[in-house]
C-alpha positions in Angstrom: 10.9 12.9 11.2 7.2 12.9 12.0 7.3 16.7 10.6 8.2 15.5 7.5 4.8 15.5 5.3 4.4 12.0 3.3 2.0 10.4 1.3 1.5 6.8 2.1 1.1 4.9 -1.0 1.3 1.3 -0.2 -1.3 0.3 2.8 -3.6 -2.6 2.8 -6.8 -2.2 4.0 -6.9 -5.1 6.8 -3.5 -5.0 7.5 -3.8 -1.5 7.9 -5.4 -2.1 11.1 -4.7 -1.4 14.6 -3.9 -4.7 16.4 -6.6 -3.6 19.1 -9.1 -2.9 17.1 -8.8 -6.6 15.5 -9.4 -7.9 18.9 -12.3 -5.8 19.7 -13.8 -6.6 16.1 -13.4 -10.3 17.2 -14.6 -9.7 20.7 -17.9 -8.0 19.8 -18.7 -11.2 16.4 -17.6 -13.9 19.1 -14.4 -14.9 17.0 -11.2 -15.9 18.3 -8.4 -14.7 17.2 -4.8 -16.8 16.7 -2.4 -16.3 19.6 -0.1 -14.4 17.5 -2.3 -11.9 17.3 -3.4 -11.9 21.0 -0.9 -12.8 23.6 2.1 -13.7 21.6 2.0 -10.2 19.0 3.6 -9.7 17.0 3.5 -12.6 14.9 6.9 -14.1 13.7 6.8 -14.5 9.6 8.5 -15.7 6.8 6.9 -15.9 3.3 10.2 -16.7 1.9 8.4 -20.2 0.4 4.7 -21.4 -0.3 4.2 -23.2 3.0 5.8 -19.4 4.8 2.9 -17.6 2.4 0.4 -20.0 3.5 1.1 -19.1 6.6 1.2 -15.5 6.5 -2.3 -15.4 4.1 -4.0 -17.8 7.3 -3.2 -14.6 9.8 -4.5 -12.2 7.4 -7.8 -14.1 6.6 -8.1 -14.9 9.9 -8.2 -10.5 11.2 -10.3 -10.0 7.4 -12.8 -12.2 8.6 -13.1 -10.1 11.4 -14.6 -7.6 9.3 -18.1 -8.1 9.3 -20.3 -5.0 8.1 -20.7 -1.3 7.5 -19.6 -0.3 10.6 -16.1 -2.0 10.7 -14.9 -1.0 7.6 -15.5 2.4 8.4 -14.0 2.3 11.8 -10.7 1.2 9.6 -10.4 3.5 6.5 -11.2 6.1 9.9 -8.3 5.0 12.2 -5.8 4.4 9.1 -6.5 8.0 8.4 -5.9 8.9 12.0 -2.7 6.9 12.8 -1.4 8.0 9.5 -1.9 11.8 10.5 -0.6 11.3 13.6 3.3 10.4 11.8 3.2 13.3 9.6 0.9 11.6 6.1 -1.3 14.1 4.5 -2.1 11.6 1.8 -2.9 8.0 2.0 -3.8 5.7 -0.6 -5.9 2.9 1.2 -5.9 0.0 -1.1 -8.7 -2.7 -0.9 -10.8 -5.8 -2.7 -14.2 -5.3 -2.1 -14.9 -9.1 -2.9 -13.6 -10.1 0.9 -15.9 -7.6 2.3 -19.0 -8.3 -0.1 -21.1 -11.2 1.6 -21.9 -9.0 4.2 -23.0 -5.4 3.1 -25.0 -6.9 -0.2 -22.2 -6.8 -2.7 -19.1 -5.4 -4.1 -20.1 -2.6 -5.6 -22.0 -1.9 -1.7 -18.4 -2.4 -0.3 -16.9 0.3 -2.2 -19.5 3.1 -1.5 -18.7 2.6 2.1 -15.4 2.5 1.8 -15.4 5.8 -0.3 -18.6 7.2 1.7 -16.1 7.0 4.4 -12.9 8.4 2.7 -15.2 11.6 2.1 -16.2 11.9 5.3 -12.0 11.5 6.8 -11.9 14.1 3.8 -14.1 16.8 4.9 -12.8 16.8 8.6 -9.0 16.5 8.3 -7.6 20.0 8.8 -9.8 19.5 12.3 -9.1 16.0 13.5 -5.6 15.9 12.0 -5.7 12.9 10.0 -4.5 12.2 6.5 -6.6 12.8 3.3 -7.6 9.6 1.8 -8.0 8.3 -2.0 -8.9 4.6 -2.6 -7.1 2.1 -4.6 -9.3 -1.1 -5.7 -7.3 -4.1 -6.3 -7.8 -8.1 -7.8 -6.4 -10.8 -6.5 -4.1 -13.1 -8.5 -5.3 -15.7 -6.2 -8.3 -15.5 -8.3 -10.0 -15.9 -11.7 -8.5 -12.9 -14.6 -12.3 -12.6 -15.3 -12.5 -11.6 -11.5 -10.4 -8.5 -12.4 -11.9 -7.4 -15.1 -15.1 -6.8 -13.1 -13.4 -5.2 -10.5 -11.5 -2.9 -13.0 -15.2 -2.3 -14.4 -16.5 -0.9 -11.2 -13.2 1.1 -10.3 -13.8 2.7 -14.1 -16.9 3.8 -12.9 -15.5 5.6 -9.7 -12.9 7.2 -11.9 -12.4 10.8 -12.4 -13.9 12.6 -9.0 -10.5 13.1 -7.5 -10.3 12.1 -4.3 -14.3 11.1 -4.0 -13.6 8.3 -6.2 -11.2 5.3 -7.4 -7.8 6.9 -7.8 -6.4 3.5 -8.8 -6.4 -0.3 -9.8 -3.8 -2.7 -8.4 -3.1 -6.4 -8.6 -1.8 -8.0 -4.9 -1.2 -11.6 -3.7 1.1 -14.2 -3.8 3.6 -13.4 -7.1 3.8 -16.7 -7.3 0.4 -17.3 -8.2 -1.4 -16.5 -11.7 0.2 -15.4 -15.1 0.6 -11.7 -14.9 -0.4 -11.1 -19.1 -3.7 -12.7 -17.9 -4.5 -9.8 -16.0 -3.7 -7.4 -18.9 -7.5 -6.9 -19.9 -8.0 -5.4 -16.3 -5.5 -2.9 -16.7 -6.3 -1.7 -20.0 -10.0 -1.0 -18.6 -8.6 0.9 -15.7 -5.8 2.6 -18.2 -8.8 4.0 -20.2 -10.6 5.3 -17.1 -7.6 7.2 -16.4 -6.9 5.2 -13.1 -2.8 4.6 -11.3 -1.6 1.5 -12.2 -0.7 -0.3 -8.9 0.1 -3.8 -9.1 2.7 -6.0 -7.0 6.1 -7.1 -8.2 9.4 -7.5 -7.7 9.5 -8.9 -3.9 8.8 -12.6 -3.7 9.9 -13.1 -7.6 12.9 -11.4 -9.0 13.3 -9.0 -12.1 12.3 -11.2 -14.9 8.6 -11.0 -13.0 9.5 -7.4 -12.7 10.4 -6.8 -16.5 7.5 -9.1 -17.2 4.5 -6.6 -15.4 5.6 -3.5 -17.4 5.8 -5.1 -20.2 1.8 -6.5 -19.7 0.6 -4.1 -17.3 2.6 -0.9 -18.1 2.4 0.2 -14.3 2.6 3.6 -13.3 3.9 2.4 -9.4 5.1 -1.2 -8.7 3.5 -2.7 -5.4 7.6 -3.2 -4.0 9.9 -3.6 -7.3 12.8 -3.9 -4.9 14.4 -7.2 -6.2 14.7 -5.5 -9.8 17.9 -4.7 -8.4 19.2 -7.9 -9.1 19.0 -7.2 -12.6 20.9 -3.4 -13.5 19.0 -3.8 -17.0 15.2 -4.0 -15.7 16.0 -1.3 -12.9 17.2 1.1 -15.3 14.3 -0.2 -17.4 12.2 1.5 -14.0 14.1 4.3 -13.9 13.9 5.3 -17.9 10.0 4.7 -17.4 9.4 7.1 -14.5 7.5 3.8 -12.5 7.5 4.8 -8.9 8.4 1.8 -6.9 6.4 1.6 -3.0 8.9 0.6 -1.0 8.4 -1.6 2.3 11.3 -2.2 4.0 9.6 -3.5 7.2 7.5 -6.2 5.3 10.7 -7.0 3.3 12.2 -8.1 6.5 9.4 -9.5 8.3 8.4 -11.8 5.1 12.3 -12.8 4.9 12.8 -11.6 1.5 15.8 -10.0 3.2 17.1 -11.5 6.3 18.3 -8.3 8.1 17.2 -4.3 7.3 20.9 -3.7 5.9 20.5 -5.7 2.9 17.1 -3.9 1.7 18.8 -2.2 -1.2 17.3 1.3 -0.4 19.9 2.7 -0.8 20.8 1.0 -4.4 17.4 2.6 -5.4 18.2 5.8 -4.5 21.4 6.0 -6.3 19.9 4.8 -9.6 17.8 7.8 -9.3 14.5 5.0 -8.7 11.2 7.1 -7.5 10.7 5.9 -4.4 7.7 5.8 -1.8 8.3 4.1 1.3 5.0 2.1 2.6 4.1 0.0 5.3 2.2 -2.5 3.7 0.2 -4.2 6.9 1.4 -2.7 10.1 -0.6 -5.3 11.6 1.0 -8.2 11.1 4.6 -6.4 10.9 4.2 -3.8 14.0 6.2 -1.7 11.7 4.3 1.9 10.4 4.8 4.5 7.7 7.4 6.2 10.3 9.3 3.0 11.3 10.1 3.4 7.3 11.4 6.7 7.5 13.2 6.4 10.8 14.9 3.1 9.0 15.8 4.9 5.9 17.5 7.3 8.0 19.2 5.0 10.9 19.6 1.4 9.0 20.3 2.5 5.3 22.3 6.5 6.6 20.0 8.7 4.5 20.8 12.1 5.1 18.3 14.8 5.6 18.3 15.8 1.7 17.9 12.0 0.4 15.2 11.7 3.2 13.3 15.2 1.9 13.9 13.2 -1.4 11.6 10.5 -0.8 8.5 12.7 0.8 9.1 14.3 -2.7 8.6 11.5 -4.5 5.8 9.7 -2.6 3.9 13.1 -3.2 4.4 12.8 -7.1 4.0 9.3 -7.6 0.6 9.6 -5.7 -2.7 11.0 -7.1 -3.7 13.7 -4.3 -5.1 16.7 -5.6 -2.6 18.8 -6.8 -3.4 21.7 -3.9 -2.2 18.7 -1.3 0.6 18.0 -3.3 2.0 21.8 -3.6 1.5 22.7 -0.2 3.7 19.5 0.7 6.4 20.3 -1.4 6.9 23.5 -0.1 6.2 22.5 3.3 9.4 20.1 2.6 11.6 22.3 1.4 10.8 24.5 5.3 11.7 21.4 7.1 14.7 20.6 4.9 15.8 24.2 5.5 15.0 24.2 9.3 17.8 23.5 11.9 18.4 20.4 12.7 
């Protein structure tokens, strides 16, 4: 499974993190971390209600505010490249809000050129260190002000159209719950015109009315999750007819207890409906669970066989925007390993 090539389309840039490097981060700025993220790791988390969110935002805030300058974010779109290499990725889509990082490199427009200084850099070195290629996603925050994403669709614009230099696309994350998705229709339409991916959240902590609800506003071209469209045959066919590729997470499903076991993910009702799928492992840092933990579930949990496996590499490749050179020599280099002995 780790010779499969992927693309990783659905990592967040602090959870991408690797739980030692948050404790060194809060080592070295004299913070101190909650115990579940020191003796008692992995954390145990439900975001099944508000007070569950709550308390699964609190451990993320707490490791973002870790995160203190130049060099740390570097260090992390670095090491997300690495431990993504290291389970096969050739693409990742890093996805991150500048406005948590802002206060302490001069601004959010100073956040992104590091981030994408660095994403060059992970670029221009990957066929020797063996990490994954990286394109960056910018996202808003429902949490916040629809004004807020407008300026942040504003800057991505800007980024646009320098392949894997720049933005490759504009999302929308946080609590579902939170905000009126039409609100955040202005955003969109500003990254629409730059010619960005549409990205944003849906379909895991609200059901398939939020779900129909964000392609009618947003007309995404991916959905953060999407998985709970199933519950209506209607809006997932509604996916399906539309081409949206859907970033599936089974670990953070679990984890967040919007499924109680990894059986009743409906992967494999996704698959059958014919859904674009890319399987993603949203913050392995608070779910110890990485883009191969997906793969190995779809395969173990859900009984994918080697052709529905090769099936979503396939389509995490064409739902993502690497250069069209990474995406070709993947495909083919699928097709060897679907064709190799077992």
């Amino acid at each position: 499974m780790r010779a499969l090539p992927k693309a990783h389309l659905h990592l967040h840039f602090t959870g991408s993190m690797r739980v030692e490097t948050v404790r060194d981060m809060a080592l070295g700025h004299g913070m101190r971390l909650p115990d579940s993220l020191r003796g008692s790791y992995p954390p145990r988390l439900s975001a099944a209600d508000e007070r569950g969110w709550f308390r699964f935002q609190r451990l993320y805030d707490a490791a973002r505010h870790c995160v203190r300058g130049e060099a740390d974010m570097r260090r992390i779109v670095r090491e997300a490249a690495l431990d993504d290499g290291a389970e096969g990725s050739r693409w990742l889509e890093i996805q991150v809000d500048p406005t948590s990082y802002a206060p302490f490199v001069g601004g959010i427009t100073p956040a992104m050129e590091i981030v994408l200084d660095e994403a060059r850099s992970v670029n221009a070195t990957a066929d020797e260190t063996g990490s994954a290629r990286v394109g960056v996603l910018m996202a808003a925050s429902r949490i916040r002000h629809p004004l807020e994403a407008r300026t942040l669709a504003r800057l991505a614009a800007r980024y646009a159209g320098r392949g894997p230099e720049g933005v490759v696309g504009f999302g929308l994350s946080n609590d579902e719950r939170r905000g009126d998705t039409p609100d955040f229709a202005p955003a969109f339409r500003i990254a629409e015109r730059a010619g960005l991916a549409l990205v944003p959240h849906s379909g895991e902590l609200l059901g398939p009315d939020s779900v129909a609800e964000t392609l009618e506003a947003l007309r995404p071209d991916r959905l953060g999750h999407g998985v709970r469209s199933v519950e209506d045959p209607r809006v997932l066919g509604a996916i399906v007819e539309a081409g949206v590729a859907l970033e599936v997470c089974p670990g953070s499903n679990v984890s967040l207890g919007v499924y109680r076991e990894d059986p009743d993910v409906p992967l494999r009702t996704l698959v059958e409906a014919g859904a674009t799928i890319a399987l993603g492992a949203d913050d392995p840092l608070l779910f110890a669970s990485r883009l191969l933990d997906q793969y190995e579930t779809a395969r173990t949990v859900h009984g994918l066989d080697d052709a529905e496996i090769a099936e979503l590499a396939r389509g995490s490749f064409r739902a993502s925007r690497a250069p069209r050179e990474v995406v070709d020599t993947a495909l083919a280099d699928i097709d060897a390993w679907l064709s190799a002995p077992a």
